[in-house]
C-alpha positions, -999 to 999 in steps of 0.1 A, spaced: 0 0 0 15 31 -8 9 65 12 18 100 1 1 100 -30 34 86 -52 15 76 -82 36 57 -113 26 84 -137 44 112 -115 70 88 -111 75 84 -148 72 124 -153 100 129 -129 122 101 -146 118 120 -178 125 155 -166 153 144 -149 164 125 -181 160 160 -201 183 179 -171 205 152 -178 209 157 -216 208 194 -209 238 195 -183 258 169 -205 256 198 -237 262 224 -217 293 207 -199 308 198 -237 298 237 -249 319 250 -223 346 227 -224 348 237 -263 344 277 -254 374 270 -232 394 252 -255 399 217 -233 392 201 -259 417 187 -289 415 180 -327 427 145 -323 428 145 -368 465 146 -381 474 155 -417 469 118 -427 431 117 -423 429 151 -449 455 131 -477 434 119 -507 429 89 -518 426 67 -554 400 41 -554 404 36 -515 441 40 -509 457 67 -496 480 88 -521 513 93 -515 533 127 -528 566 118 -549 592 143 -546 616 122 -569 
C-alpha cells in the first residue's frame, strides 16, 4: 500500500525531466569545455590526404 500520494505516472514524469536535465547539463558541460578550448582535434594531416580508389596517395618528390 502506498501513502503519500506517489503515483507511477508522477513517477515516470520525474524520470523523464530528470532524463532532459541530464541531456541538458551533459551539452552544456561539452559547450563549455569547447568555449574553453579543453578540448583537442585528435585529426592529423593523414586523415585530410586523398585517396585513389580507396588507398591513400602518396606525394613523390623524386
Amino acid at each position: 500500500m502506498r501513502i503519500g500520494g506517489e503515483t507511477n505516472i508522477n513517477q515516470m514524469k520525474a524520470g523523464a525531466v530528470m532524463e532532459f536535465l541530464f541531456l541538458v547539463l551533459f551539452l552544456i558541460v561539452l559547450a563549455v569545455a569547447g568555449a574553453t578550448g579543453v578540448t583537442a582535434d585528435s585529426r592529423d594531416s593523414a586523415d585530410w590526404k586523398p585517396t585513389e580508389a580507396g588507398r591513400r596517395w602518396h606525394s613523390r618528390t623524386c
